[in-house]
C-alpha positions as CSV (number, residue, x, y, z in Angstrom):
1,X,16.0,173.4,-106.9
2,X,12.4,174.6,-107.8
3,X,10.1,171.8,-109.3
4,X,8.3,172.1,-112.7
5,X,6.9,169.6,-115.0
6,X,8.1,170.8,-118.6
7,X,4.6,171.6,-120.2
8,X,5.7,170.8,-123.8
9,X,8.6,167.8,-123.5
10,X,9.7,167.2,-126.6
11,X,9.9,164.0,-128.7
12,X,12.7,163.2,-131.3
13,X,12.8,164.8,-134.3
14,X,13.1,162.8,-137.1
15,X,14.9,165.8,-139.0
16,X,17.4,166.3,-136.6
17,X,20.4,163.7,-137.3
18,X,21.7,164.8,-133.8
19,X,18.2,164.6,-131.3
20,X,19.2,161.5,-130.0
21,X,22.3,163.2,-128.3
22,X,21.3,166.6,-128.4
23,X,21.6,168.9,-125.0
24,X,21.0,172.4,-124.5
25,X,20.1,174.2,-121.0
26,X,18.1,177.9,-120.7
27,X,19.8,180.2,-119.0
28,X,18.4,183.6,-116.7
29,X,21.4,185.4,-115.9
30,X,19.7,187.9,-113.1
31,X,21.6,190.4,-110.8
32,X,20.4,188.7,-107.4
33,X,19.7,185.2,-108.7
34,X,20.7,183.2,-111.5
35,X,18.2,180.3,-113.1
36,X,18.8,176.8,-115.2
37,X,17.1,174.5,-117.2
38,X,18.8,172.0,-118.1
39,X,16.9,169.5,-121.1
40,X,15.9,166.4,-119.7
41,X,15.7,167.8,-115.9
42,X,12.6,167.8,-113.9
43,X,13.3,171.2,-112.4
44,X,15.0,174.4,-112.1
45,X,18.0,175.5,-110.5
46,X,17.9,178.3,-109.0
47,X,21.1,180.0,-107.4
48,X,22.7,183.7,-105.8
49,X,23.9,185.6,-108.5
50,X,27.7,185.4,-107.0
51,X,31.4,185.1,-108.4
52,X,32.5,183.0,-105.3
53,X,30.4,180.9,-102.5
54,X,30.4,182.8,-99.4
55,X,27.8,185.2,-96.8
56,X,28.5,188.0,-98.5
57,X,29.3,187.2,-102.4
58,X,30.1,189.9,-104.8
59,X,28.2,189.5,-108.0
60,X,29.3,189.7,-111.6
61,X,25.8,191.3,-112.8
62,X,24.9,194.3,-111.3
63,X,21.8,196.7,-112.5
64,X,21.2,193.9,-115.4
65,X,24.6,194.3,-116.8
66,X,27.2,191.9,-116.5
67,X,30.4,193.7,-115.5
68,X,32.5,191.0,-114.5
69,X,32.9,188.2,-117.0
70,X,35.4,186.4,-115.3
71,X,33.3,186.0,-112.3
72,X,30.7,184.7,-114.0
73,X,32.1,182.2,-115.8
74,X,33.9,180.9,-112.4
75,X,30.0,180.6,-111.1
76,X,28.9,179.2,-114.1
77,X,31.6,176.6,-114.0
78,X,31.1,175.8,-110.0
79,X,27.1,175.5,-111.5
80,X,26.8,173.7,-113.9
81,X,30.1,172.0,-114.3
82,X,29.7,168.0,-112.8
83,X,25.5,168.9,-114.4
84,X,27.1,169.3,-118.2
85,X,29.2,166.6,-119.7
86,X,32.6,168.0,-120.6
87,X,32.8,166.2,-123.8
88,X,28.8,167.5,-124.5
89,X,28.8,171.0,-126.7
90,X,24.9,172.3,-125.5
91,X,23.0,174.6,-126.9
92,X,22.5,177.6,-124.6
93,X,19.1,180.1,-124.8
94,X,19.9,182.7,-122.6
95,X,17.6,185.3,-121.7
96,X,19.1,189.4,-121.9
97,X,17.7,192.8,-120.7
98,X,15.4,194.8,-123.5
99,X,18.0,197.6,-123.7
100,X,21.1,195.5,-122.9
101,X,23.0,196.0,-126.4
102,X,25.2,193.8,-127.8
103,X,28.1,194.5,-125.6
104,X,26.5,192.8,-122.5
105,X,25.1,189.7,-125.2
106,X,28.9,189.3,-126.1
107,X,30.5,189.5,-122.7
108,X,27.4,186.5,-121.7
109,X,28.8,184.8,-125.0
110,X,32.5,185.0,-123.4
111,X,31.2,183.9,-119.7
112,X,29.4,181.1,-121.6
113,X,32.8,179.8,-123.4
114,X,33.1,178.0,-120.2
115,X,30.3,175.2,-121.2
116,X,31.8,175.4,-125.0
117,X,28.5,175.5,-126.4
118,X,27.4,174.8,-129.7
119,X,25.8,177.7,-130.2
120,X,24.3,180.9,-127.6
121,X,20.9,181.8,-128.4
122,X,20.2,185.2,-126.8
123,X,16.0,186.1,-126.0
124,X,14.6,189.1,-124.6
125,X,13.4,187.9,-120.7
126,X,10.0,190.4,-121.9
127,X,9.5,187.7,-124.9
128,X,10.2,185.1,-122.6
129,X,7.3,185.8,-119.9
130,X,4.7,186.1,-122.5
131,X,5.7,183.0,-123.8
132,X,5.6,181.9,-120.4
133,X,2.1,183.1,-119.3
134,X,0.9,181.9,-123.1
135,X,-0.6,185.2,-123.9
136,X,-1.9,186.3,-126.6
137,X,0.8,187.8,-129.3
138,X,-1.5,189.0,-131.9
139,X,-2.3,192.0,-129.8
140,X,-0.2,194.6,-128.3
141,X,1.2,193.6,-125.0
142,X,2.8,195.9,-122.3
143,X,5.3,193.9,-119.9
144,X,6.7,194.7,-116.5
145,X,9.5,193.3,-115.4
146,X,10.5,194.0,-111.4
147,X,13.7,192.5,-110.7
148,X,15.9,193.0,-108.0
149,X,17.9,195.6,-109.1
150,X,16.0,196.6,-112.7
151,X,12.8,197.3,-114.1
152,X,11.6,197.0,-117.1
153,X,8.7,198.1,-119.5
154,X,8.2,196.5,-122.7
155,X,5.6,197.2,-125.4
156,X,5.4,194.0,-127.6
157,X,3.7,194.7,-131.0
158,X,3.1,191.2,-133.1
159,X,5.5,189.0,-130.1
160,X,8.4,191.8,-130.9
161,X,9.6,194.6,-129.0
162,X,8.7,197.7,-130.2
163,X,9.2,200.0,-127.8
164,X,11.5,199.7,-124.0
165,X,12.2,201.6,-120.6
166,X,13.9,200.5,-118.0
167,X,14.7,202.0,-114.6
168,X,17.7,201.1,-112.3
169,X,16.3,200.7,-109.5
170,X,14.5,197.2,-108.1
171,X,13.1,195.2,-105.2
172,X,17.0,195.0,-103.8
173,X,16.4,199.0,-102.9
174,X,13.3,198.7,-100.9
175,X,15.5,196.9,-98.1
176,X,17.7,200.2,-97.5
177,X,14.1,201.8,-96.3
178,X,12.9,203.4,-100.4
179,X,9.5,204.1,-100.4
180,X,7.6,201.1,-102.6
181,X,5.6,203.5,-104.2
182,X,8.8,204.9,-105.6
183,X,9.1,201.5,-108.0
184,X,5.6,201.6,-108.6
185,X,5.7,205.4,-110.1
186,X,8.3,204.6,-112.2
187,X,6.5,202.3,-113.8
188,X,3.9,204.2,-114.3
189,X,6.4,207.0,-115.8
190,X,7.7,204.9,-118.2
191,X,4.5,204.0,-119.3
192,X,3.3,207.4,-119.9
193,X,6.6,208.2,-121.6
194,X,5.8,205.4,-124.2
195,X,2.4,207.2,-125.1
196,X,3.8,210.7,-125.7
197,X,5.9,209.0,-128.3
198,X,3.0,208.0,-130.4
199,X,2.4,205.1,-128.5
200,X,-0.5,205.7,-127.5
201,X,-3.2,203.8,-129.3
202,X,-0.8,200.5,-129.2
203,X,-0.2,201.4,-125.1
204,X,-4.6,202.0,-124.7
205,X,-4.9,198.4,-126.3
206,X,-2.3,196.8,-124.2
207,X,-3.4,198.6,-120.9
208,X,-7.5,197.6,-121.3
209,X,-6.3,193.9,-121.8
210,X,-3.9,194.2,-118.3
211,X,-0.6,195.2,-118.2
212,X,1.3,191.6,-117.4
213,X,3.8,191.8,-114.5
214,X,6.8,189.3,-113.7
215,X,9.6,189.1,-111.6
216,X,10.2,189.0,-108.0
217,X,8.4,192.0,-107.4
218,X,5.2,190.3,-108.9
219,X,5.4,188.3,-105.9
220,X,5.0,191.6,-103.9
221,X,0.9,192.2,-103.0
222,X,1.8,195.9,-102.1
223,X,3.4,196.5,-104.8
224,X,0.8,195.0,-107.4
225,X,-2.0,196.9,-105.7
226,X,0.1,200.4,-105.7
227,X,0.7,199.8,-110.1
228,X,-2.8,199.0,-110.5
229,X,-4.2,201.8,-108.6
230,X,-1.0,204.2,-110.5
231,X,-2.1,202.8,-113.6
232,X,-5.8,202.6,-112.9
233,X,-6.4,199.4,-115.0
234,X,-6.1,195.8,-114.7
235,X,-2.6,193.8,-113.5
236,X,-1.9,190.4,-114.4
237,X,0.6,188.8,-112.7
238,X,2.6,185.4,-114.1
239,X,2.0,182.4,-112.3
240,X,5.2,181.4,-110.9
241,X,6.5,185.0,-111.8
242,X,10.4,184.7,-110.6
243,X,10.4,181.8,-113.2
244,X,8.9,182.9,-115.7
245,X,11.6,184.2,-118.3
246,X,12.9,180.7,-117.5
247,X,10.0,178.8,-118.2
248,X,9.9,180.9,-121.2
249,X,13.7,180.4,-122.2
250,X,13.4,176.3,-121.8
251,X,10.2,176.7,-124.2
252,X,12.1,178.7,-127.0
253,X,15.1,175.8,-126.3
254,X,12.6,173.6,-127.5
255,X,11.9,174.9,-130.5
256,X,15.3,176.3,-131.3
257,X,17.2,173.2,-131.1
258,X,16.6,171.8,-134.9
259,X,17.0,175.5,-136.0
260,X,20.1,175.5,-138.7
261,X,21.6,179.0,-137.0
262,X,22.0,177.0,-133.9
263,X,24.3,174.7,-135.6
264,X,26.3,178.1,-136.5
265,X,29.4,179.5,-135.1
266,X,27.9,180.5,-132.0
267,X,29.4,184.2,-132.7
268,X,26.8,184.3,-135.5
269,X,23.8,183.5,-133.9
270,X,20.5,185.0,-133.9
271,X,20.0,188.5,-132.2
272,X,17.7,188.5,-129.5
273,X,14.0,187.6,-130.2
């Protein structure tokens, strides 16, 4: 269990007929490690990314996509199932890969079935650091994203994606001996792909203000050093940075709870944000 003190608890609505008994839990569905909030918990769970308990687990997500859905409903029910009520129906904010598509979001909703939630509220995890670091949305903002088996780049324009990349490849592959600065290039690839696609004014803006960087591999020194040198500009990195799309989840939980899609059928509910 990793601590944190909820920065923005949240007091009873006088709106919502059901805040007095309302739950809902923020979900980060990663391929080495999955995360939980759970509303009204002092901290986060944080658990292997594995169908069954075990030394050597086989995982249901692999390279951000979740390709067995039976498997992770199993975890999700060995989880979470004496930390959820059965007779409670949560809401569930559950963060998703930029470039996932909606057949990973609807095998997540299917895995999810297990907790019969109310409704599923799918974010983007890029969204979900910035609102985690509290930047600054008005102005273009490039996020990296190096997780243990995928990468991602995402140009936010206005708090929404405009533009994504993502490689395959994560902190997972620099244990079978890959070259660090391999990751690091990538990055930088990607990058330079977004400004020969007219990006390039909105990447400059992003880039002088400091390219943000979250994940496990933010917690990496070599690696930070090598993407600001590749990039040669300034790297922020997340406080807390393999939290932060949950800390960033359990904040849009808050304010998505009274929100009348979330009392929905959960197979309409809002795309990503």
């Amino acid at each position: 269990m990793t601590p944190w003190s909820d920065p923005r608890p949240r007091r009873p609505d006088p709106e919502c007929r059901e805040c007095r008994d309302c739950r809902g839990l923020a979900l980060d569905l990663g391929s080495a490690r999955t995360r939980v909030w759970i509303s009204g918990q002092r901290s986060i769970l944080d658990v292997p990314t594995a169908s069954s308990p075990g030394d050597s687990p086989v995982g249901p997500v692999r390279r951000g996509r979740l390709v067995d859905v039976a498997g992770a409903a199993r975890m999700l029910r060995r989880t979470l199932g004496d930390r959820v009520p059965p007779l409670d129906r949560p809401l569930v904010v559950v963060t998703v890969p930029v470039l996932s598509g909606p057949p990973h979001r609807e095998r997540v909703r299917t895995a999810l079935d297990v907790l019969r939630p109310r409704a599923v509220v799918p974010v983007t995890a890029a969204r979900a650091v910035a609102l985690a670091a509290d930047a600054d949305l008005s102005r273009p903002l490039l996020v990296v994203d190096l997780g243990a088996q995928l990468t991602e780049v995402v140009l936010l324009v206005k708090g929404t994606v405009f533009d994504a990349r993502r490689a395959e490849s994560g902190l997972t592959d620099l244990s079978t001996g890959r070259d660090p600065g391999d990751l690091t290039d990538a990055v930088v690839t990607m990058i330079a792909s977004m400004f020969r696609q007219a990006r390039g004014p909105l990447c400059a803006d992003a880039l002088a203000r400091g390219v943000l960087v979250a994940g496990g591999g933010a917690l990496r020194p070599e690696l930070i050093s090598r993407l600001a040198g590749g990039l040669r500009g300034p790297v922020r990195t997340v406080p807390a940075p393999h939290t932060a799309a949950i800390r960033g989840a359990a904040m849009i939980l808050h304010a998505a709870h009274t929100h009348p899609s979330t009392r929905a059928d959960r197979r309409t509910a809002p795309r990503p944000a």
